[in-house]
C-alpha beads as a LAMMPS data file, in Angstrom:
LAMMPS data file: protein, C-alpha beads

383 atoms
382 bonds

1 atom types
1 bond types

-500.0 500.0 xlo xhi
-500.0 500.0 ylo yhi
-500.0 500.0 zlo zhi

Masses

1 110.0

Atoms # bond

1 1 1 -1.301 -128.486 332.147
2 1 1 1.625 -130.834 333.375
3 1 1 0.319 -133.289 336.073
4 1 1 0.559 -136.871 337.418
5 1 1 -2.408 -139.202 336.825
6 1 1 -3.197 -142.357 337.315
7 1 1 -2.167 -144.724 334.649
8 1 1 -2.351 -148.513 333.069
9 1 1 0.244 -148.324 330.423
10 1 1 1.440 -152.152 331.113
11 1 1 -1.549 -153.722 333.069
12 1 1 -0.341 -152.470 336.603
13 1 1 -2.137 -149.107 337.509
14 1 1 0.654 -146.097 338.586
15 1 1 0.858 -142.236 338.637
16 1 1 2.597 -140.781 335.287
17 1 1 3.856 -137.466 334.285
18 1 1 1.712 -135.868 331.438
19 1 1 0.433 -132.420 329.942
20 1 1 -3.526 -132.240 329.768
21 1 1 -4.113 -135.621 331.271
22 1 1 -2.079 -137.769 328.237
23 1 1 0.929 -140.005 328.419
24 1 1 2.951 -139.579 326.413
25 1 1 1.858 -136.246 325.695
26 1 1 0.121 -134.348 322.838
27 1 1 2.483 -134.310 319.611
28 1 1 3.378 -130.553 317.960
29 1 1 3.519 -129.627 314.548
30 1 1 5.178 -126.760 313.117
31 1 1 6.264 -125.540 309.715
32 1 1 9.482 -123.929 309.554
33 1 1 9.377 -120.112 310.178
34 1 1 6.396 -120.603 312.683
35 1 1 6.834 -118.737 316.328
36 1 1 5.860 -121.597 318.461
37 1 1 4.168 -120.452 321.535
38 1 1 3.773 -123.275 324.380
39 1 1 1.889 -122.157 327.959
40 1 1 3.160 -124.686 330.853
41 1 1 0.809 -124.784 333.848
42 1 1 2.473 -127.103 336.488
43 1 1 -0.307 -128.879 338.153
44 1 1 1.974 -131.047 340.238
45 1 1 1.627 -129.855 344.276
46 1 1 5.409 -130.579 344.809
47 1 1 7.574 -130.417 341.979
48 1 1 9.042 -128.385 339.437
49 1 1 9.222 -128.790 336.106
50 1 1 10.704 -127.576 332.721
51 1 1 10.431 -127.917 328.901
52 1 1 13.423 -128.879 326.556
53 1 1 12.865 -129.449 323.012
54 1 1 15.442 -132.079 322.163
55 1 1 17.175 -131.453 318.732
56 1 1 16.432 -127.843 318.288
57 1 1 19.268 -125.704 318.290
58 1 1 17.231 -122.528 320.047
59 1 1 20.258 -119.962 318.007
60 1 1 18.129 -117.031 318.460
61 1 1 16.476 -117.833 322.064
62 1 1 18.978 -119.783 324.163
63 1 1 17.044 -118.930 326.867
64 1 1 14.256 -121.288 325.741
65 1 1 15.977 -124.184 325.928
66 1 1 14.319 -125.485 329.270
67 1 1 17.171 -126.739 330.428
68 1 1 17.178 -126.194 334.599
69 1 1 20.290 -124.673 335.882
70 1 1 22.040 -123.971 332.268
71 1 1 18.958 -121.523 331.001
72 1 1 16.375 -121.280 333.720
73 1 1 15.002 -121.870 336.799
74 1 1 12.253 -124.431 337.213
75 1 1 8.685 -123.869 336.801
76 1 1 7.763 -123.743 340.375
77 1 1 3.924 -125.949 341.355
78 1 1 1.440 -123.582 340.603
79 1 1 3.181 -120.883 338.567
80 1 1 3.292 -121.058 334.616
81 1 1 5.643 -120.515 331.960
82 1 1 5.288 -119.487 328.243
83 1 1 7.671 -120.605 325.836
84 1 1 7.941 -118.842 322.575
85 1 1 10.580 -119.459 320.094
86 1 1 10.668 -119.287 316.186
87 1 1 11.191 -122.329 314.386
88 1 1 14.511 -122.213 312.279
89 1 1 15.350 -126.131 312.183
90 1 1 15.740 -128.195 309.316
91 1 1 11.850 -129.843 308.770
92 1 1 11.959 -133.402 310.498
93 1 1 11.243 -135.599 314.197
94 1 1 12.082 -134.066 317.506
95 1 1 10.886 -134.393 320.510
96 1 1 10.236 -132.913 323.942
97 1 1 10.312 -133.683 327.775
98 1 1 10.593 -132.432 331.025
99 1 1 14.357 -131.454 332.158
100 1 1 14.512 -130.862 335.671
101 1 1 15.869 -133.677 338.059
102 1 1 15.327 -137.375 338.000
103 1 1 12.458 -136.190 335.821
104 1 1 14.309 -135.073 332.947
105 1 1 14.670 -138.955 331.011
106 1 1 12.368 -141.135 329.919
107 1 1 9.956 -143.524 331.355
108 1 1 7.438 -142.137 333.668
109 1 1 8.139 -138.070 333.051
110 1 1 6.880 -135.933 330.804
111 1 1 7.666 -136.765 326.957
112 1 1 5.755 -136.038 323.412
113 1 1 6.788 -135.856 319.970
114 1 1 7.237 -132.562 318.219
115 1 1 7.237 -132.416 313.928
116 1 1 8.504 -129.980 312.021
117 1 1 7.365 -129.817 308.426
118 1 1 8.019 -127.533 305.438
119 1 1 5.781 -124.721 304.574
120 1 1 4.888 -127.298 301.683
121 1 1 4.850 -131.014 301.558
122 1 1 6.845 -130.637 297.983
123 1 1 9.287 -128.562 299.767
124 1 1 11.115 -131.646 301.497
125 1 1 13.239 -133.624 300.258
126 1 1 11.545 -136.819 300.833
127 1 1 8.455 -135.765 300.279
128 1 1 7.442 -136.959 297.183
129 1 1 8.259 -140.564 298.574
130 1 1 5.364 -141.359 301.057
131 1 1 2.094 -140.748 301.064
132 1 1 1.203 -140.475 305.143
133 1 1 2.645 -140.551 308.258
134 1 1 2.613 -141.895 311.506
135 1 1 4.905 -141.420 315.068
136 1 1 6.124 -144.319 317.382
137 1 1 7.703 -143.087 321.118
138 1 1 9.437 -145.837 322.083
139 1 1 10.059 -145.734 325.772
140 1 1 11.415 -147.876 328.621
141 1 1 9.264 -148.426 331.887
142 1 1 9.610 -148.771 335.598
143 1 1 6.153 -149.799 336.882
144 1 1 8.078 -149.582 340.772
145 1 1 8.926 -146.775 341.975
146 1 1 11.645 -148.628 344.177
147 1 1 13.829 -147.977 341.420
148 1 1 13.333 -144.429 341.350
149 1 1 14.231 -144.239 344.976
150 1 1 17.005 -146.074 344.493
151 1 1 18.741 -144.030 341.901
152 1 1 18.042 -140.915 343.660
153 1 1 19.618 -142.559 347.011
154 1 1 22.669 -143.657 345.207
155 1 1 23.059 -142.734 341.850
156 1 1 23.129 -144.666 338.317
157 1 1 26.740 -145.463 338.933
158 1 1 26.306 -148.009 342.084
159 1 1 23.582 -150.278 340.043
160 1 1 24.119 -152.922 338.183
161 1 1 24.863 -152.891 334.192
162 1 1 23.302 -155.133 331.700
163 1 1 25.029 -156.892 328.364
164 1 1 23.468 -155.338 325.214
165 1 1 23.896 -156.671 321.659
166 1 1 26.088 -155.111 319.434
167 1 1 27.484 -152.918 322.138
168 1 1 25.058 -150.655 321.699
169 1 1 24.214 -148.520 324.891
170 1 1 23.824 -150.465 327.960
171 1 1 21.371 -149.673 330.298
172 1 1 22.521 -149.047 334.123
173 1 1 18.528 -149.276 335.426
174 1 1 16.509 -152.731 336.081
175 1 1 13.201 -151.785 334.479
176 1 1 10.228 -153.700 334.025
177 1 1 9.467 -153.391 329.756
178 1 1 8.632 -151.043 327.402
179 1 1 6.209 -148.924 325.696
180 1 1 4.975 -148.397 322.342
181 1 1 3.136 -144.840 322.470
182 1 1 2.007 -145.295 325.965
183 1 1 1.471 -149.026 325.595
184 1 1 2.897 -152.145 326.491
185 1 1 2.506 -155.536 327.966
186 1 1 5.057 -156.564 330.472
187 1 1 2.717 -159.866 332.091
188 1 1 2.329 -160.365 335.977
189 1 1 4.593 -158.414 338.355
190 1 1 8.260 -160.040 337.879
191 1 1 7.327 -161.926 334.928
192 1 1 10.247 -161.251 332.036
193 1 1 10.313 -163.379 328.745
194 1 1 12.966 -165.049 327.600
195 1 1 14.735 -163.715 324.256
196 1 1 13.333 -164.678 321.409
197 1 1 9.538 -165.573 323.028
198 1 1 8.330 -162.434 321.222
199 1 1 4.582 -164.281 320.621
200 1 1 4.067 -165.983 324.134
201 1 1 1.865 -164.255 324.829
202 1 1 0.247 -162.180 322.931
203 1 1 -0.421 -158.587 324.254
204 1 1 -3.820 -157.910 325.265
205 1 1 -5.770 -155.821 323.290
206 1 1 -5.940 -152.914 325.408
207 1 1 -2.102 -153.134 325.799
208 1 1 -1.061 -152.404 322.194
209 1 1 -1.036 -149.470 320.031
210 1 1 -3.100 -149.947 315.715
211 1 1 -1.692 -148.288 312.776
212 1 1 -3.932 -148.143 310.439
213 1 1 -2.450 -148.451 306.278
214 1 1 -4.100 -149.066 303.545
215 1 1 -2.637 -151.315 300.240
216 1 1 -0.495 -149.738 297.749
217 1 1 0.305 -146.330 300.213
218 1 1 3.790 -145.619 301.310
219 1 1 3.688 -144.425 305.206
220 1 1 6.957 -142.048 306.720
221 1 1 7.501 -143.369 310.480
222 1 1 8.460 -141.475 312.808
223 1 1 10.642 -143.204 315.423
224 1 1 11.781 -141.726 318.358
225 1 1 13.600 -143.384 321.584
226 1 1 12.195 -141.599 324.321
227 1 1 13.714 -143.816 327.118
228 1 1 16.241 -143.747 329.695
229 1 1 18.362 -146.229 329.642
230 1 1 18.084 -148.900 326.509
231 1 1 18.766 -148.733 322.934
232 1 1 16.060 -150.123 320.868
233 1 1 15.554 -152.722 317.934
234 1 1 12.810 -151.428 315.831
235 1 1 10.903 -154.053 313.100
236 1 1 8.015 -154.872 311.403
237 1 1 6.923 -158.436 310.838
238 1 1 7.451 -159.216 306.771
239 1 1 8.279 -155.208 306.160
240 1 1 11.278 -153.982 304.756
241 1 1 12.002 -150.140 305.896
242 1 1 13.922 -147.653 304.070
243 1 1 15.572 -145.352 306.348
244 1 1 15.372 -141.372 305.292
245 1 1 16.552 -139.458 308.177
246 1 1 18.379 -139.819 311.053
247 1 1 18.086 -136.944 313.765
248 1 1 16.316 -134.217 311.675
249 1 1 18.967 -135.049 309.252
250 1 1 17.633 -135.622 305.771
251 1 1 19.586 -139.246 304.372
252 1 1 19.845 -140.832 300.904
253 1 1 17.054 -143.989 300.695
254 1 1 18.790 -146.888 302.887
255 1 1 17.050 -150.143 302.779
256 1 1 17.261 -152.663 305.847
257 1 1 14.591 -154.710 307.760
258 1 1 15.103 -153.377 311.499
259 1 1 16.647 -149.977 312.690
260 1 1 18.442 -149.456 316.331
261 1 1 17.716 -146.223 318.455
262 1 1 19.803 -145.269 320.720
263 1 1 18.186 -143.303 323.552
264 1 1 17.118 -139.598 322.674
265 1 1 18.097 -140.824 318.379
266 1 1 15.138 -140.420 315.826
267 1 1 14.801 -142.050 312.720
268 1 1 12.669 -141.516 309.882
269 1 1 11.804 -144.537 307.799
270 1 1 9.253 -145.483 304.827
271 1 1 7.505 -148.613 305.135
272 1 1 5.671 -149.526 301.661
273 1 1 2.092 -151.254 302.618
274 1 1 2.883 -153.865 300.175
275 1 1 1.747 -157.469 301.950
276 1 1 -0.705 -159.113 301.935
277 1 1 -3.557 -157.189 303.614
278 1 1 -5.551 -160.505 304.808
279 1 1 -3.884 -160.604 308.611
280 1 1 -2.201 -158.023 311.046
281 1 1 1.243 -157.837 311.350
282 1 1 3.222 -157.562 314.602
283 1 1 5.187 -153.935 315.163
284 1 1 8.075 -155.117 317.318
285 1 1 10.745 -152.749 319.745
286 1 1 12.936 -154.757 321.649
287 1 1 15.822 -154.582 324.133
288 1 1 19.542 -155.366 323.054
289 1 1 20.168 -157.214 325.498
290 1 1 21.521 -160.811 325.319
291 1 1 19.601 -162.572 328.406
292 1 1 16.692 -161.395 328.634
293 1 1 13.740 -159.495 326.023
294 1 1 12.002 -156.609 327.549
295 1 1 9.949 -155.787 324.469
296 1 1 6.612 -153.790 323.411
297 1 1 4.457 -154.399 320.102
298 1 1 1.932 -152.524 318.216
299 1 1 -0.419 -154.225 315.007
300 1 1 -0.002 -153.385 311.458
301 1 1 -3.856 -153.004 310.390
302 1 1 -4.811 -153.591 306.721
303 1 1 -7.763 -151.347 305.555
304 1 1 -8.674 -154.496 303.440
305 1 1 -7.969 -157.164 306.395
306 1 1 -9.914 -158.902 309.583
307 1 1 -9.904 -155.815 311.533
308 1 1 -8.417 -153.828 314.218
309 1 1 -9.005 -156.154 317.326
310 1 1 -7.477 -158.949 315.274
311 1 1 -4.163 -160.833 316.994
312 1 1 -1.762 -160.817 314.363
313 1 1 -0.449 -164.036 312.887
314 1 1 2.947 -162.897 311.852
315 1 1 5.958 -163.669 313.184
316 1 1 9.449 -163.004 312.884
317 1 1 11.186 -164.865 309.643
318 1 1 14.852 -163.806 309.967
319 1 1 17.406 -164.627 312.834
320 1 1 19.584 -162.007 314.205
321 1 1 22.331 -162.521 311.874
322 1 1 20.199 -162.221 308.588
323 1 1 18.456 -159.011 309.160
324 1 1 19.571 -156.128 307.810
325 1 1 20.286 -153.541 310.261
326 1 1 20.556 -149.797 310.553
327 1 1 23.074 -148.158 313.087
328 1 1 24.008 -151.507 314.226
329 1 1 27.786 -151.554 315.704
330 1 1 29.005 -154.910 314.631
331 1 1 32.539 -154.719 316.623
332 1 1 32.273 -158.237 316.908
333 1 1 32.865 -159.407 313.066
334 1 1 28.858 -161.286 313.757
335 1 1 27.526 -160.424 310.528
336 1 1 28.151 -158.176 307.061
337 1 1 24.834 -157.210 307.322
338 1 1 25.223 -154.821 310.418
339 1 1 25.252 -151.337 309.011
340 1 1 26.536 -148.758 311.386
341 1 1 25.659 -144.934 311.243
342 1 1 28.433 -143.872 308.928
343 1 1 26.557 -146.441 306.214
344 1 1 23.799 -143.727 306.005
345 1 1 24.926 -140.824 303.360
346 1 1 23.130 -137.306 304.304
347 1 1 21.361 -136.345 301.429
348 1 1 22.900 -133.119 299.534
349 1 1 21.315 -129.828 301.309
350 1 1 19.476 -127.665 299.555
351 1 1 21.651 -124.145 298.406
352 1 1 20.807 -122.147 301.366
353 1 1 21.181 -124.834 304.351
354 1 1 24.962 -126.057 302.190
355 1 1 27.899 -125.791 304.204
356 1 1 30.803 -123.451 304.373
357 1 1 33.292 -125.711 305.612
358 1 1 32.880 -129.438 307.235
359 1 1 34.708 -130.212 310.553
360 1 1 35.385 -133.700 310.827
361 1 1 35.798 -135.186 314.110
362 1 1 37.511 -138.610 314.756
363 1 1 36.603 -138.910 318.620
364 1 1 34.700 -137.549 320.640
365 1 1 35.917 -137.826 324.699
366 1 1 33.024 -136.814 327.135
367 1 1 34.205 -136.262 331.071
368 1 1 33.059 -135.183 334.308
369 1 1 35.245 -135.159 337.592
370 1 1 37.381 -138.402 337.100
371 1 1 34.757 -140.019 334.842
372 1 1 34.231 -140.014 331.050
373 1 1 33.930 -142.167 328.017
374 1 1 35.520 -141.848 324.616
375 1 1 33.064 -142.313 321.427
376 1 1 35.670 -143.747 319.028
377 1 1 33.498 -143.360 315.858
378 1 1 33.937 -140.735 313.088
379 1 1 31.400 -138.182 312.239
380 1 1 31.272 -134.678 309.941
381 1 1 30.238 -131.746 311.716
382 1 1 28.729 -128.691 309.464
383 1 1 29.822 -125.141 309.555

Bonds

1 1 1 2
2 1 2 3
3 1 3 4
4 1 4 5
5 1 5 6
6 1 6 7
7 1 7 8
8 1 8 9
9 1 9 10
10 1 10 11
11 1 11 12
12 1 12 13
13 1 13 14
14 1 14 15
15 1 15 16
16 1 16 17
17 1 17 18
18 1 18 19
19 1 19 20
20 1 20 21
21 1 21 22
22 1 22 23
23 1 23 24
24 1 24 25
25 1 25 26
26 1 26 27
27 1 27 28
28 1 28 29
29 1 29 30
30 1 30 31
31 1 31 32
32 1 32 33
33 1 33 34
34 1 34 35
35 1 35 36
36 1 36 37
37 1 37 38
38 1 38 39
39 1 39 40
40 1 40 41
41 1 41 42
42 1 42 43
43 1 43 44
44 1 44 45
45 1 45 46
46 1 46 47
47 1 47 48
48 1 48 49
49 1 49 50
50 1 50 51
51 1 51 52
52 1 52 53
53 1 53 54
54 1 54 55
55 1 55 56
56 1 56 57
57 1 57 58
58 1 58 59
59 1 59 60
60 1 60 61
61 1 61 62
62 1 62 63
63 1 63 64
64 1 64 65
65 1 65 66
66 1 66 67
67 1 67 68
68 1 68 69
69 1 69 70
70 1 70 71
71 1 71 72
72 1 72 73
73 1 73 74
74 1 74 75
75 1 75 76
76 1 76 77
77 1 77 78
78 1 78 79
79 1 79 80
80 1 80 81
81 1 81 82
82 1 82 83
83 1 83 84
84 1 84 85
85 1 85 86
86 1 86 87
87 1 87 88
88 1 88 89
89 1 89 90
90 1 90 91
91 1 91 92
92 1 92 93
93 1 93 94
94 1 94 95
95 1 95 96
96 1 96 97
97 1 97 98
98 1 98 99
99 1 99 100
100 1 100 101
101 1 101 102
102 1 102 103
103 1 103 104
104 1 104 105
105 1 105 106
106 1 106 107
107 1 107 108
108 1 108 109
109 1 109 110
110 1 110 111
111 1 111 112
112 1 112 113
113 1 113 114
114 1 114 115
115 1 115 116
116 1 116 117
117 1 117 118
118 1 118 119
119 1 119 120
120 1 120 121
121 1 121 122
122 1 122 123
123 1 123 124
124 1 124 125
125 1 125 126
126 1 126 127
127 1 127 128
128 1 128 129
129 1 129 130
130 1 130 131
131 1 131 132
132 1 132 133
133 1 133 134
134 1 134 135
135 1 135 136
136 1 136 137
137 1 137 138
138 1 138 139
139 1 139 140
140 1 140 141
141 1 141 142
142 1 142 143
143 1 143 144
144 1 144 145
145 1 145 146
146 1 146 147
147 1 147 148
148 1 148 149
149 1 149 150
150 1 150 151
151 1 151 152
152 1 152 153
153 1 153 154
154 1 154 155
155 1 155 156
156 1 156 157
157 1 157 158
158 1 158 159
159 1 159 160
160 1 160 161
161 1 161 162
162 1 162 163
163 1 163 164
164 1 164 165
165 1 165 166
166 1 166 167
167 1 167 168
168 1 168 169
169 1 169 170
170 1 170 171
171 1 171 172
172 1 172 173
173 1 173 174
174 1 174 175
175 1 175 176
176 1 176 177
177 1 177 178
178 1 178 179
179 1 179 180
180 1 180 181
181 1 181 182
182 1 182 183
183 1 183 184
184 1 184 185
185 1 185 186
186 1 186 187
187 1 187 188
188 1 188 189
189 1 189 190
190 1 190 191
191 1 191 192
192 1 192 193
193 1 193 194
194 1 194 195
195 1 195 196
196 1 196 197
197 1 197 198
198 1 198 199
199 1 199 200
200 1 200 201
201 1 201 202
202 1 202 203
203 1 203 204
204 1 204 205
205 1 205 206
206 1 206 207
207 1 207 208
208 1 208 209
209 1 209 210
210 1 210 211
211 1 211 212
212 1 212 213
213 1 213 214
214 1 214 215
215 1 215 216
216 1 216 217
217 1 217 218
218 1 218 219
219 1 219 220
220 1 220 221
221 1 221 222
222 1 222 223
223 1 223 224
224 1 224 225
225 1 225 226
226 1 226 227
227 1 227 228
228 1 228 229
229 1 229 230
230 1 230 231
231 1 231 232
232 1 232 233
233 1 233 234
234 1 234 235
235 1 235 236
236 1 236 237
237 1 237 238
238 1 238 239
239 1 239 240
240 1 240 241
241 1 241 242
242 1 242 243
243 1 243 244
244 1 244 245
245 1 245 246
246 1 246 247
247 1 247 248
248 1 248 249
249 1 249 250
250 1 250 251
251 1 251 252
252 1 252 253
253 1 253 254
254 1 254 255
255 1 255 256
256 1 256 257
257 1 257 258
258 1 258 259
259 1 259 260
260 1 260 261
261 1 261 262
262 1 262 263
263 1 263 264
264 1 264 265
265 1 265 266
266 1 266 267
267 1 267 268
268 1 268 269
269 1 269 270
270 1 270 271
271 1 271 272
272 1 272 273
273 1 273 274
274 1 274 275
275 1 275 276
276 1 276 277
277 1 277 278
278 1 278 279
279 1 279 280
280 1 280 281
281 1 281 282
282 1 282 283
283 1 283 284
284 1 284 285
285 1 285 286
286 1 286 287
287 1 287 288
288 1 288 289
289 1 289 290
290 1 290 291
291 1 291 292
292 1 292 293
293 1 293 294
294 1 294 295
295 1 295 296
296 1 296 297
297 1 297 298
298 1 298 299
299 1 299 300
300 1 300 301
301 1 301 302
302 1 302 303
303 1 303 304
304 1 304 305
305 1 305 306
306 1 306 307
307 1 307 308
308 1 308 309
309 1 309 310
310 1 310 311
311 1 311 312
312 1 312 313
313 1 313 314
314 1 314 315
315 1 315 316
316 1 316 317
317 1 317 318
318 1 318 319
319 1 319 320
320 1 320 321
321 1 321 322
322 1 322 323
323 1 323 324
324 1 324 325
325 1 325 326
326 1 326 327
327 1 327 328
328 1 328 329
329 1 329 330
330 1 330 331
331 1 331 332
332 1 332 333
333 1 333 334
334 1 334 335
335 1 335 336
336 1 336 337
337 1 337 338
338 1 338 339
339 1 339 340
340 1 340 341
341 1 341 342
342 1 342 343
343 1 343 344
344 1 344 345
345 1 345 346
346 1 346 347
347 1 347 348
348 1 348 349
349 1 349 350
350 1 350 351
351 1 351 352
352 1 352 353
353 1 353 354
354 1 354 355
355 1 355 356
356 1 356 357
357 1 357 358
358 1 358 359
359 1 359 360
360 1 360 361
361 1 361 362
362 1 362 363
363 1 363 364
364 1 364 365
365 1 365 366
366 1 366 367
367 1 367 368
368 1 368 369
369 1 369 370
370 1 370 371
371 1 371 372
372 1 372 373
373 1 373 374
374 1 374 375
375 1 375 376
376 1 376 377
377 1 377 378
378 1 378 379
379 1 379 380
380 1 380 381
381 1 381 382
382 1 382 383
């Protein structure tokens, strides 16, 4: 059932887009050669509403792509829809969200994680190197809804754009913070902390998100920018991650200390629970940007430690220009340690997914009307 509902994500109560009452909604899981079958009630009295499922390739039902105005109409208020569709895609982190209007990105709208594993654990490439898993939806939020009016009046164009770090997507949007799975602590209305300030103060309880490890296991996150407008800067206080997939794409092992998502990207990365389990450690996603640090944190929870409530003591050890960073786009000579996407080799596919030829693009020049970008950065295509 898709619906708005009252929600306190960030301290400051709003309405919310979610299916059967949770933001963000209820993560799928599918093994490859399923037929996923998904019945959408819209709830909402005024609205319309669709499903896409972002990173699947829908070759033998187009027509299930949810996209309004390509492959359907929307889901009118009160009427259903059932989407059915076999899964054919490579085992790995997608995700879903609504795709009609305004509604279609991030923040408040509709927006879940959907996993696709292999009939068998063995089966995967990587999956003899973790032990469990867990998913982050990182997210950007408006708590106003001024701002939503105001793109609808005049369009993302006419607003002002922010400076981002490593000119990494900028965002067009003023927006309040972010969210780790649902949660995140943005302080009074207004209130913004300065970069850097990542501990001042600490999020409330009831404003941050536990993962649960226990010493010795090996975890597989799944991390997956479900925002609108910002990339994000992914890390874990005194944790070094190995990155193992980037987009459903299976990589070889790639260690670094943070990974950036740009918006709609998923990563896949192992953390090893090998600290000390005696405090919590601070999860950290944060902005780009250079004045200002909209952020959102979840705790690290050792089995063995002072418990789930506890404020973690960590903090972060390295400056910018000593981490080591995944899809980082160092244009600006800052550091050696700035690995950008073309760093990360895809791991060999197995016989029957191998390729028959390999188109390799240097550009790639997006344009509508008299507006377009060019995305100057080389990248293999399989066919």
């Amino acid at each position: 059932d898709i619906d708005y509902f009252r929600l306190n994500a960030d301290g400051r109560t709003i309405y919310a887009m979610g299916a059967n009452g949770q933001f963000p909604a209820p993560t799928i899981e599918a093994n490859v050669g399923d037929t996923l079958r998904v019945l959408v009630n819209n709830r909402m009295k005024t609205e319309g509403v669709s499903i896409h499922w972002h990173g699947l390739e829908q070759r033998t039902r187009p027509w299930m792509d949810g996209v309004v105005g390509v492959t359907q109409c929307s889901i009118l208020p009160n009427t259903s829809m059932t989407y059915e569709f076999d899964i054919t895609e490579h085992p790995g982190t997608y995700w879903y969200h609504n795709h009609n209007g305004l509604n279609k990105v991030g923040t408040r709208a509709l927006q879940g994680a959907l996993i696709i594993h292999a009939r068998n654990k063995s089966e995967e490439i990587h999956g003899n190197d973790y032990d469990e898993e867990r998913t982050f939806l990182i997210n950007d939020w408006f708590a106003d809804n001024e701002i939503v009016e105001m793109l609808m009046a005049v369009g993302a164009q006419n607003v002002p754009v922010t400076n981002t770090r490593e000119f990494m997507i900028a965002s067009s949007v003023p927006y309040d913070g972010m969210t780790l799975n649902g949660l995140g602590y943005n302080g009074p209305p207004g209130h913004v902390q300065p970069y850097g300030k990542f501990n001042t103060p600490a999020p409330p309880r009831e404003f941050r998100d536990v993962i649960d490890v226990e010493v010795g296991k090996r975890y597989r996150l799944r991390l997956i920018n479900a925002g609108s407008s910002f990339s994000a800067h992914f890390c874990v206080d005194d944790h070094r991650l190995t990155v193992i997939a980037s987009d459903g794409a299976d990589t070889e092992p790639f260690e670094v200390d943070c990974v950036n998502i740009a918006v709609a990207e998923r990563y896949d990365v192992i953390l090893h629970a090998d600290q000390s389990p005696t405090k919590n450690y601070w999860v950290r996603a944060a902005t780009l940007e250079f004045e200002l640090n909209h952020s959102a944190y979840a705790v690290l929870a050792y089995a063995q430690g002072p418990g789930r409530d506890a404020t973690p003591t960590s903090f972060e050890r390295l400056a910018w220009d000593e981490k080591e960073i995944a899809n980082c786009f160092d244009w600006g000579g800052i550091t050696d340690k700035c690995h950008s996407l073309t760093a990360l080799r895809r791991h060999p596919l197995p016989a029957q997914l191998a390729c028959d030829r390999s188109l390799h693009l240097r550009s790639l020049l997006f344009q509508m009307n008299t507006c377009g970008f060019l995305w100057p950065f080389p990248m293999t295509s399989c066919i």
